[in-house]
Backbone as ProteinMPNN parsed JSONL, in Angstrom:
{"seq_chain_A": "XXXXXXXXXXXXXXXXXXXXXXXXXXXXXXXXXXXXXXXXXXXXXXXXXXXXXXXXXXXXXXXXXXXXXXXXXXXXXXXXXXXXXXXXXXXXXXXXXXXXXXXXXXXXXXXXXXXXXXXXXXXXXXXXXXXXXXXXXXXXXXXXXXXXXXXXXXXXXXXXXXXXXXX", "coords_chain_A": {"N_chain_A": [[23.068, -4.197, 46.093], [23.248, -3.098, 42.846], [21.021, -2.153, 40.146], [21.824, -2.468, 37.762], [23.862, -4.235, 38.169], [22.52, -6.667, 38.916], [21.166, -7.361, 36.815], [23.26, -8.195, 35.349], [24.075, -10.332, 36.882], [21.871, -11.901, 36.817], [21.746, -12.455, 33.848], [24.543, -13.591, 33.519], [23.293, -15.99, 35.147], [21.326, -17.108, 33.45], [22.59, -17.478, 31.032], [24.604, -19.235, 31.382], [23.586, -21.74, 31.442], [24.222, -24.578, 29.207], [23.585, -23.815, 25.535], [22.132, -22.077, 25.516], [20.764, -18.901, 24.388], [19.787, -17.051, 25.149], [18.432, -13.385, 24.78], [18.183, -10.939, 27.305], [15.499, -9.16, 28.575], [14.398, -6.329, 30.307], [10.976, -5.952, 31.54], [9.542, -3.637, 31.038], [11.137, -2.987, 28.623], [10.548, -5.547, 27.41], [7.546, -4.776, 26.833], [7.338, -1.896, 25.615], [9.052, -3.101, 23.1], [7.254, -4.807, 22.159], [4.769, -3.221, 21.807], [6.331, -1.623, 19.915], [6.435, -3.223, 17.445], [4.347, -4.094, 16.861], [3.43, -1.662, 16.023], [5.204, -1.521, 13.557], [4.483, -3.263, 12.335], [1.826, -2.521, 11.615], [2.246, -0.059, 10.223], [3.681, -1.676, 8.294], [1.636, -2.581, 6.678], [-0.104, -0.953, 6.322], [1.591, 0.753, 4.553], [2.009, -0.881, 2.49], [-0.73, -1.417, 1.189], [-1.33, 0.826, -0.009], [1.15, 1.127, -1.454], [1.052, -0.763, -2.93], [-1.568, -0.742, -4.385], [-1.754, 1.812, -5.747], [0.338, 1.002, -7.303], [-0.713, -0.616, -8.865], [-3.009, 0.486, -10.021], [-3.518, 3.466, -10.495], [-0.574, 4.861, -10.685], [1.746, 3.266, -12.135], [4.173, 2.957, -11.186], [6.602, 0.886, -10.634], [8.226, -2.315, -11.887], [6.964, -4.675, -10.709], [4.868, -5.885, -7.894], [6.412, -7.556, -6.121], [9.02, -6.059, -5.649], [7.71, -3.902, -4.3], [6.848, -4.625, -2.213], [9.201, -5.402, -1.016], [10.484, -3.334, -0.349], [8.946, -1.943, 1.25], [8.881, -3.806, 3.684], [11.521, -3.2, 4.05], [11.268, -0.108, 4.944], [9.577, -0.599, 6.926], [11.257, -1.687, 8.874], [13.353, -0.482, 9.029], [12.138, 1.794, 10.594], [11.134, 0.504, 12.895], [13.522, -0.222, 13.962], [14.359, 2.116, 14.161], [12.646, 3.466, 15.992], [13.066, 1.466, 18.185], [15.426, 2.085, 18.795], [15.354, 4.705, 19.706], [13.745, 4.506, 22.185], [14.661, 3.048, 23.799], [14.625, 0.428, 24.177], [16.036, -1.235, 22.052], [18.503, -3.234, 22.599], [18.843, -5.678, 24.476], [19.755, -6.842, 28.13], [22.306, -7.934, 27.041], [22.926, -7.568, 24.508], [23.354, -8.878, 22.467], [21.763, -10.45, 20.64], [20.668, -8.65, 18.736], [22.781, -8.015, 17.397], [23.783, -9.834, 16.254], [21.789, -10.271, 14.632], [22.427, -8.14, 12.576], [24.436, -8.406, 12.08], [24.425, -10.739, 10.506], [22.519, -9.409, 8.415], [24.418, -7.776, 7.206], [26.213, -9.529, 6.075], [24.288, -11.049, 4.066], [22.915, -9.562, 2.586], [25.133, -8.399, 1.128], [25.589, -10.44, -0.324], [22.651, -11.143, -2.392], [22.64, -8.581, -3.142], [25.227, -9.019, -5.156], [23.857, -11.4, -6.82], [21.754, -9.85, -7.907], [22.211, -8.311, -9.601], [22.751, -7.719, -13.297], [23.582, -10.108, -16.325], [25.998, -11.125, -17.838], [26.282, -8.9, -21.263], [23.899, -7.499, -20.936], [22.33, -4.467, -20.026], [22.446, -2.391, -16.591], [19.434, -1.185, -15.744], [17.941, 2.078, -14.019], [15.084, 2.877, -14.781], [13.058, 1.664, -16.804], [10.788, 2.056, -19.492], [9.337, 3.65, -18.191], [8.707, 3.329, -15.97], [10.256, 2.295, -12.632], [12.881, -0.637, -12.059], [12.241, -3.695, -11.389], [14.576, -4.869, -10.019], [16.272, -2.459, -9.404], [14.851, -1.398, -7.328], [14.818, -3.719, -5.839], [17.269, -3.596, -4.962], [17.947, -1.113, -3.932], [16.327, -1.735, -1.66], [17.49, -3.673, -0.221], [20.453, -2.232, 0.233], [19.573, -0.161, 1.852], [18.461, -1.785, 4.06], [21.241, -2.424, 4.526], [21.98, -0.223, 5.74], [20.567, 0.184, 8.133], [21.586, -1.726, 9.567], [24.394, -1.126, 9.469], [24.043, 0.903, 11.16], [22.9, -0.124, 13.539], [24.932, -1.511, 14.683], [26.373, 0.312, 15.297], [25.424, 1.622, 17.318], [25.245, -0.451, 19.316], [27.847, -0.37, 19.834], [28.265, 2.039, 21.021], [26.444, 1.609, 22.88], [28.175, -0.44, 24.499], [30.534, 0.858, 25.225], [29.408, 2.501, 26.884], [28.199, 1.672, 28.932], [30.73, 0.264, 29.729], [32.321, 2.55, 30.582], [30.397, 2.934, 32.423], [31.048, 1.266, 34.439]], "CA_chain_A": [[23.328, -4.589, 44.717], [22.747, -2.064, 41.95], [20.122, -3.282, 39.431], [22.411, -3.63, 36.396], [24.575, -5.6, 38.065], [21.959, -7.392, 39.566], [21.017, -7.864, 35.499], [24.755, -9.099, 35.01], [24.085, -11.299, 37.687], [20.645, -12.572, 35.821], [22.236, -12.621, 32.709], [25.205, -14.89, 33.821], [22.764, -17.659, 35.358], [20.371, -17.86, 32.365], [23.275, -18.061, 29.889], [25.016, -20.125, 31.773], [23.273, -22.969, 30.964], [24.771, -24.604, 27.564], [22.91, -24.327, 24.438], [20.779, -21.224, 26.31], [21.708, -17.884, 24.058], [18.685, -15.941, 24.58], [18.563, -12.144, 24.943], [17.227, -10.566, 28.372], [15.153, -7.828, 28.476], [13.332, -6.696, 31.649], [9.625, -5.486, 31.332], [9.504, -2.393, 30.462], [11.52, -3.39, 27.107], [9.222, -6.362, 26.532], [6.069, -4.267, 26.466], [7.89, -1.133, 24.349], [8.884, -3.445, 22.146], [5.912, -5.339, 21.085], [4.36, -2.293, 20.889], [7.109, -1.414, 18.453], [6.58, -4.744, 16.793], [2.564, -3.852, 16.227], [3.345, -0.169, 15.177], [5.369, -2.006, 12.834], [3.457, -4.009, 11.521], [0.47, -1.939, 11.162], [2.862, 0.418, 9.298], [4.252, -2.127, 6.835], [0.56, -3.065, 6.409], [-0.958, 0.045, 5.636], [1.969, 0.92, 3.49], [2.147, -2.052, 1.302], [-1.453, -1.513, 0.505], [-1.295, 1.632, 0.059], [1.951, 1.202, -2.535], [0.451, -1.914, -3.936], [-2.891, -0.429, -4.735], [-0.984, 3.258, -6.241], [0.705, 0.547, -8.147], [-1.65, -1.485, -9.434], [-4.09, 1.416, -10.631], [-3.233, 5.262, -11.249], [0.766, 5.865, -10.818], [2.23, 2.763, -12.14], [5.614, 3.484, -10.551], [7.16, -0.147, -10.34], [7.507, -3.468, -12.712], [5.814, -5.924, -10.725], [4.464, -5.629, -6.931], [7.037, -8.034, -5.271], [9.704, -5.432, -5.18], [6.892, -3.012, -3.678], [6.699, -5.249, -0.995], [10.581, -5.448, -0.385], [10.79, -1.774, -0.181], [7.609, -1.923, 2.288], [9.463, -4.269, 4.796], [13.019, -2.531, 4.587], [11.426, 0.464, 5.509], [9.361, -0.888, 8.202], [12.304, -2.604, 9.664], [13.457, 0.963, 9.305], [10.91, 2.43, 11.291], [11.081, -0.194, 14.063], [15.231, 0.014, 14.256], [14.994, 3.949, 14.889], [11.483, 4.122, 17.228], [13.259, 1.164, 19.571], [16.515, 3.066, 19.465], [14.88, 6.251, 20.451], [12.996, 4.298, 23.455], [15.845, 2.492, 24.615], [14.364, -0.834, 24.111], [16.639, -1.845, 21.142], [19.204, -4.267, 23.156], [18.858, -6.435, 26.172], [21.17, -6.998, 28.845], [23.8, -8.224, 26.62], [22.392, -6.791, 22.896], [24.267, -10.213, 21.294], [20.918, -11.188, 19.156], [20.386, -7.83, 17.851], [24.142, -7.633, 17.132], [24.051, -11.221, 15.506], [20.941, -10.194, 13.655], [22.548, -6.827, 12.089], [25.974, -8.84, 11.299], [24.234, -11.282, 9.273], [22.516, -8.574, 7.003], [25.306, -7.346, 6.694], [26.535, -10.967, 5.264], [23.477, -12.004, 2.888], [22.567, -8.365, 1.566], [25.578, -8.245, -0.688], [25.34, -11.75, -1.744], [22.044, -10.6, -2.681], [23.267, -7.664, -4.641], [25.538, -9.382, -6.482], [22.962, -12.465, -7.485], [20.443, -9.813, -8.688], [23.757, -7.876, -10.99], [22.427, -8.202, -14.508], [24.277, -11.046, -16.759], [26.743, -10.517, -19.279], [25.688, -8.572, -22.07], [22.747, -6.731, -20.674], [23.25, -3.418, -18.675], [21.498, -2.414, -15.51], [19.121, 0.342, -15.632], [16.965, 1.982, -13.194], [14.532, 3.221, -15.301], [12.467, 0.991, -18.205], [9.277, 2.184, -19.602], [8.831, 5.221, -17.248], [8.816, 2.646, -14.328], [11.114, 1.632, -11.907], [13.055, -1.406, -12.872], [12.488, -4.658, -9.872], [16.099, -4.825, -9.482], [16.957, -1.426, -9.039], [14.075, -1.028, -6.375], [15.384, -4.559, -4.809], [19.121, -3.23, -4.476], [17.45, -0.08, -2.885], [16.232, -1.798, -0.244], [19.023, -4.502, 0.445], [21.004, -1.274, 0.476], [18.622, 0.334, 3.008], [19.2, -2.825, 5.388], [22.817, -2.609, 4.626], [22.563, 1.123, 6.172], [19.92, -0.018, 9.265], [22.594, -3.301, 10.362], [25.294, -0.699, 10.404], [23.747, 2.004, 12.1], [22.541, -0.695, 14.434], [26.146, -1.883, 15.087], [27.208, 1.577, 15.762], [24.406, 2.136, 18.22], [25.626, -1.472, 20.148], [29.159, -0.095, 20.251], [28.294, 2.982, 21.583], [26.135, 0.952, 24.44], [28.652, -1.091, 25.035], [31.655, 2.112, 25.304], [29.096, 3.959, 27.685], [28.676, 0.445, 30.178], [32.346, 0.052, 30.584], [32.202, 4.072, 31.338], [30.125, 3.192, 34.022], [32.389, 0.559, 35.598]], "C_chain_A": [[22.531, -3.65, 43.819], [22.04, -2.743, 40.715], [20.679, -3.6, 37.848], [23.688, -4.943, 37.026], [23.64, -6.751, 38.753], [20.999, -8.28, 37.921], [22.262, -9.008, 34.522], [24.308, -10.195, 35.175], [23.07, -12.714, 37.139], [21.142, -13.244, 34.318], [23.054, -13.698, 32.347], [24.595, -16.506, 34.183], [21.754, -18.29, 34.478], [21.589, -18.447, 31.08], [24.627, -19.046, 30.003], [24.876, -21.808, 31.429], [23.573, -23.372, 29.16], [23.247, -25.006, 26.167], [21.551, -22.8, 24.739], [21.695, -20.296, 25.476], [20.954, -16.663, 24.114], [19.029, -14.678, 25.137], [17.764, -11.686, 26.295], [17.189, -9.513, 28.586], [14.021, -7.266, 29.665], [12.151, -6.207, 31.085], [9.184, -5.06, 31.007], [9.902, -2.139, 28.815], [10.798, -4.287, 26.277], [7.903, -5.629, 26.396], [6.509, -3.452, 25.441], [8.334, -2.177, 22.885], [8.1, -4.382, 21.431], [5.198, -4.279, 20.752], [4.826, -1.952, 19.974], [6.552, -2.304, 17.574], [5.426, -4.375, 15.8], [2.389, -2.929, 15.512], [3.862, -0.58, 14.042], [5.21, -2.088, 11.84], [2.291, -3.299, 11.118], [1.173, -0.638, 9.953], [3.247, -0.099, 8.032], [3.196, -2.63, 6.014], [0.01, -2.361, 5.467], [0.425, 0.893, 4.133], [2.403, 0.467, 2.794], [0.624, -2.113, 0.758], [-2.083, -0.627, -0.254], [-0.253, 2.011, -1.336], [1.35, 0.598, -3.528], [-1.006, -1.194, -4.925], [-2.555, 1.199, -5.698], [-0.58, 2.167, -7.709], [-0.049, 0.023, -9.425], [-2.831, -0.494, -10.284], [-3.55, 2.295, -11.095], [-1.422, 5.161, -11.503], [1.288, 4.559, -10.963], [3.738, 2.576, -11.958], [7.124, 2.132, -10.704], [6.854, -1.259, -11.485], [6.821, -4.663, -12.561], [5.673, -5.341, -8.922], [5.219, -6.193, -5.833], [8.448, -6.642, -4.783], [9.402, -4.115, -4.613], [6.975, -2.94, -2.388], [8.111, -4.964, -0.102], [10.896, -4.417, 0.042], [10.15, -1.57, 1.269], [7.835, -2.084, 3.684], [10.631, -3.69, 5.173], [12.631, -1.024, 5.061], [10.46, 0.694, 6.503], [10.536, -0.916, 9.323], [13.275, -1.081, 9.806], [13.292, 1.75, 10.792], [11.272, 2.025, 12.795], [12.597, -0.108, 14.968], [15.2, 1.401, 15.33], [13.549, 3.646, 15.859], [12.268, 2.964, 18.262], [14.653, 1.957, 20.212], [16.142, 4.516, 20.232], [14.1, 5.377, 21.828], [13.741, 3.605, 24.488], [15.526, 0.85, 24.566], [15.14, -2.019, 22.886], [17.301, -2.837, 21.302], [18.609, -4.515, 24.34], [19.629, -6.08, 27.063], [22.718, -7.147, 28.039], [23.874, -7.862, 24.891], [23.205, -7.888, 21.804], [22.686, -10.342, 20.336], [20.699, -10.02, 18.426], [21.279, -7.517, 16.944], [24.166, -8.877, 15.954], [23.001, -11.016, 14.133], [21.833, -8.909, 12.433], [24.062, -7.571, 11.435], [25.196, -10.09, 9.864], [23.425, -10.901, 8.25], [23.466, -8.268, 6.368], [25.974, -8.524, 5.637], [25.804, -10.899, 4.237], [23.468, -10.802, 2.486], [23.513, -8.055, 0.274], [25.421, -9.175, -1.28], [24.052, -11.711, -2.624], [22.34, -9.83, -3.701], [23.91, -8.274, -5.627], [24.685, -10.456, -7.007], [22.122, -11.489, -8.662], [21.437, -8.401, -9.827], [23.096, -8.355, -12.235], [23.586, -9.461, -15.497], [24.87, -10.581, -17.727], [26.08, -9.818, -20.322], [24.832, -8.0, -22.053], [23.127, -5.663, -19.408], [21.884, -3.101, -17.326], [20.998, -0.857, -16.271], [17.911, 0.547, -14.496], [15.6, 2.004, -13.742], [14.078, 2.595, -16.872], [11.111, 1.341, -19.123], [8.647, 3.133, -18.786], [8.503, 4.289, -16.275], [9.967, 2.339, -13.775], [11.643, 0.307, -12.101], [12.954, -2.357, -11.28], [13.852, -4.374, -9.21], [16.882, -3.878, -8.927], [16.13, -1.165, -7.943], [14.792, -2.006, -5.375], [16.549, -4.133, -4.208], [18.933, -2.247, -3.594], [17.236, -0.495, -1.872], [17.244, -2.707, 0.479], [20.112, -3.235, 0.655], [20.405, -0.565, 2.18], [18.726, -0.51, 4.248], [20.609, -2.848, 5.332], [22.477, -1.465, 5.616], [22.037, 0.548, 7.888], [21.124, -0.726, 9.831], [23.76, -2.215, 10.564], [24.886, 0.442, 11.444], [23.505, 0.942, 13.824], [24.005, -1.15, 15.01], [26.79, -0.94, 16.097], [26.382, 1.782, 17.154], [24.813, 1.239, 19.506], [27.134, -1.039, 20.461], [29.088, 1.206, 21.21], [27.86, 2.749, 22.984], [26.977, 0.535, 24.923], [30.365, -0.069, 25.999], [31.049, 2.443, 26.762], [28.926, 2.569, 28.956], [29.925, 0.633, 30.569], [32.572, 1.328, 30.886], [31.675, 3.565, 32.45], [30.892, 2.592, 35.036], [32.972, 0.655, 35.844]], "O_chain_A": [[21.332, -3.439, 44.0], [22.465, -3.824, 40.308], [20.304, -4.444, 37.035], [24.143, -5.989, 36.562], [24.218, -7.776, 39.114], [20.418, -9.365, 37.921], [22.237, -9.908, 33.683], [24.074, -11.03, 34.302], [23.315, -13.918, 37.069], [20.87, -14.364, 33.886], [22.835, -14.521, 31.459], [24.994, -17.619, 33.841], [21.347, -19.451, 34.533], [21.505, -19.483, 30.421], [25.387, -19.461, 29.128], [25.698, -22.705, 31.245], [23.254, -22.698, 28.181], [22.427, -25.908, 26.0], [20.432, -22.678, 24.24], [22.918, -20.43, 25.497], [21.165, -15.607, 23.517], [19.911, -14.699, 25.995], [16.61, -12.109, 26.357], [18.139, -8.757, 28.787], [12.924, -7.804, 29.816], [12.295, -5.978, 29.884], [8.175, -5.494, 30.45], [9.309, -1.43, 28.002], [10.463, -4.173, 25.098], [7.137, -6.185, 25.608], [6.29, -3.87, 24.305], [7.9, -1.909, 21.764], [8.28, -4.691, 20.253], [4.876, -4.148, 19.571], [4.119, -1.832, 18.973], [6.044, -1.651, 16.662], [5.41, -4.331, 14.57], [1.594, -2.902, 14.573], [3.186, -0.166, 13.1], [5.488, -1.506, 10.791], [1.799, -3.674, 10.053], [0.552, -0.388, 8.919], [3.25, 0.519, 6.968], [3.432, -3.071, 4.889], [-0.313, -2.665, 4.319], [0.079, 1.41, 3.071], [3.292, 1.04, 2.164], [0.525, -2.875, -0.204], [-3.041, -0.863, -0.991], [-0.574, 2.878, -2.149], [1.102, 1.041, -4.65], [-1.141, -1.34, -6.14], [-3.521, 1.54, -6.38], [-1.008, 2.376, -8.845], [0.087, 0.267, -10.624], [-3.448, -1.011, -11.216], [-2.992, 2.128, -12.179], [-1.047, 5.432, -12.644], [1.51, 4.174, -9.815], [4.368, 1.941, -12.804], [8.312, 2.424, -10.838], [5.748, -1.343, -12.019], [6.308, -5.428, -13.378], [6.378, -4.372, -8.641], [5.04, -5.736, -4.704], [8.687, -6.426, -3.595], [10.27, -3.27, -4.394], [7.098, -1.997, -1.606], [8.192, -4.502, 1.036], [11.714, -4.442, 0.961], [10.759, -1.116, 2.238], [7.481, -1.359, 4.614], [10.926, -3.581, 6.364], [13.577, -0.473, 5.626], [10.314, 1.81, 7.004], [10.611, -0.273, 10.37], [13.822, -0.82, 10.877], [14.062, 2.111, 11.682], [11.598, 2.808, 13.687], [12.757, 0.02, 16.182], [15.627, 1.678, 16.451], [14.045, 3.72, 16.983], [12.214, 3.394, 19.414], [14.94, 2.299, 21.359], [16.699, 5.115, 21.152], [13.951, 6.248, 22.685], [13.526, 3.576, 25.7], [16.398, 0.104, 25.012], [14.918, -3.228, 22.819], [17.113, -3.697, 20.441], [17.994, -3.736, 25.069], [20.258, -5.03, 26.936], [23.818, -6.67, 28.319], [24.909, -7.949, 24.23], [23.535, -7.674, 20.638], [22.853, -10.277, 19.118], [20.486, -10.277, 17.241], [21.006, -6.928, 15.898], [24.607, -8.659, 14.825], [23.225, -11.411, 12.988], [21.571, -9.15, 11.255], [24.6, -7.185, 10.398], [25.468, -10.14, 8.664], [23.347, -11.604, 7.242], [23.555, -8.386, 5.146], [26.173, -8.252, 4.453], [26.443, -10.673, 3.209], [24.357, -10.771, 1.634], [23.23, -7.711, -0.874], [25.159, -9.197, -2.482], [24.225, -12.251, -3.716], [22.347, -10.158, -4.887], [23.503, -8.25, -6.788], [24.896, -10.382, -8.218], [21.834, -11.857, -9.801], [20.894, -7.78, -10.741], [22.851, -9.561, -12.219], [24.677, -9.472, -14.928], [24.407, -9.711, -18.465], [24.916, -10.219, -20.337], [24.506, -7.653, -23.189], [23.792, -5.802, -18.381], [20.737, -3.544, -17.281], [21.566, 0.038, -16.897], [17.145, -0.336, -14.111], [14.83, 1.18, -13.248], [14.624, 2.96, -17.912], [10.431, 0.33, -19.299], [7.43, 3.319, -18.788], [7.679, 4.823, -15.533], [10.852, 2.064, -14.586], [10.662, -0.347, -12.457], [13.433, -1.918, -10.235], [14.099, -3.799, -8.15], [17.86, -4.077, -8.206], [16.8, -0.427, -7.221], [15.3, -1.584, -4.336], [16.785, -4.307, -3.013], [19.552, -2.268, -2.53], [17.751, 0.067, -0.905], [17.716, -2.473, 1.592], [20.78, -3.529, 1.647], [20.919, -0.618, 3.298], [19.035, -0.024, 5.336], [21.166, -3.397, 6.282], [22.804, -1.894, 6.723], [22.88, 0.475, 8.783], [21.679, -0.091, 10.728], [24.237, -2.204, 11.698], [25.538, 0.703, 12.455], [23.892, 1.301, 14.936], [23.979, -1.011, 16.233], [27.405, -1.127, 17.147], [27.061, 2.185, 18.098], [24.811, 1.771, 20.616], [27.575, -1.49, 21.518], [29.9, 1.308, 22.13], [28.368, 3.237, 23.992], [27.024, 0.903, 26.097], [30.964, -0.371, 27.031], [31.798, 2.638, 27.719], [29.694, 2.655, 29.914], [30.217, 1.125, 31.659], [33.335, 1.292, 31.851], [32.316, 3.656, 33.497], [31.298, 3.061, 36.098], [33.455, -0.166, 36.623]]}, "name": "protein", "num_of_chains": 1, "seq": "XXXXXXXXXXXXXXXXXXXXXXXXXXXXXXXXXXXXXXXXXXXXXXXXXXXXXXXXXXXXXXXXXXXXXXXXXXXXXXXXXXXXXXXXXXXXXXXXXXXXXXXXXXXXXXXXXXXXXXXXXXXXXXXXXXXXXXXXXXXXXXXXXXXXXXXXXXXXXXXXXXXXXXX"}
């Protein structure tokens, strides 16, 4: 027995059970990706305090610090997308939660966009006061996860193309 199908095989008797949908990833993927997880995180850390603190003092760039933040995490989540795709640790056995995760950005991010659409009578701009306007920074990064969820899609189709190649 060859060890992906011996992952099939794994795969079938954990999700077998009803109400069971979890993702399985052997060992090697769970360690790479917590390390991902930590690089992360220590990334979205140091550069949210790093923006925040730019902000807040010399290069007032932005109109308030929450949409600093949003920027901070979308291009963590960035970061983390492309270093597990480059390590191979991005999907499981069956890559459904990463797939499920990347379809429902794709869902809320425009409802998003359009909520934060200015209201009748007032126009959008990026630019207010020689800063960046929240809204136009927020749309940037809901944009920016729009691009990650499809790239990530594309990346699960392409796994899934090059499997049924092997079979």
């Amino acid at each position: 027995m060859s060890l992906k199908s011996f992952d099939k095989f794994c795969e079938r008797m954990i999700l077998a059970e009803p109400g069971s949908q979890k993702e399985i990833y052997d060992e090697r993927q769970k360690q790479i990706r917590t390390q991902l997880t930590v690089e992360a995180l220590t990334v979205f850390g140091a550069m949210s305090m790093l923006a925040v603190m730019i902000n807040e003092t010399a290069l007032q760039w932005c109109e308030g610090c929450f949409p600093v933040m949003v920027l901070c995490a979308a291009l963590s989540y960035g970061w983390w997308v492309i270093r597990n795709a480059v390590k191979g640790s991005l999907f499981g056995v069956s890559g459904k939660g990463v797939k499920f995760t990347a379809i429902l950005i794709l869902i809320y991010s425009p409802i998003y966009e359009i909520l934060l659409l200015p209201d009748e009578g007032k126009t959008f701009s990026l630019i207010e006061n020689g800063k960046l306007t929240a809204v136009a920074v927020v749309m940037f990064s809901l944009l920016l996860m729009i691009a990650l969820a499809i790239i990530t899609l594309v990346l699960y189709l392409r796994k899934k193309r090059s499997e049924e190649a092997d079979e």
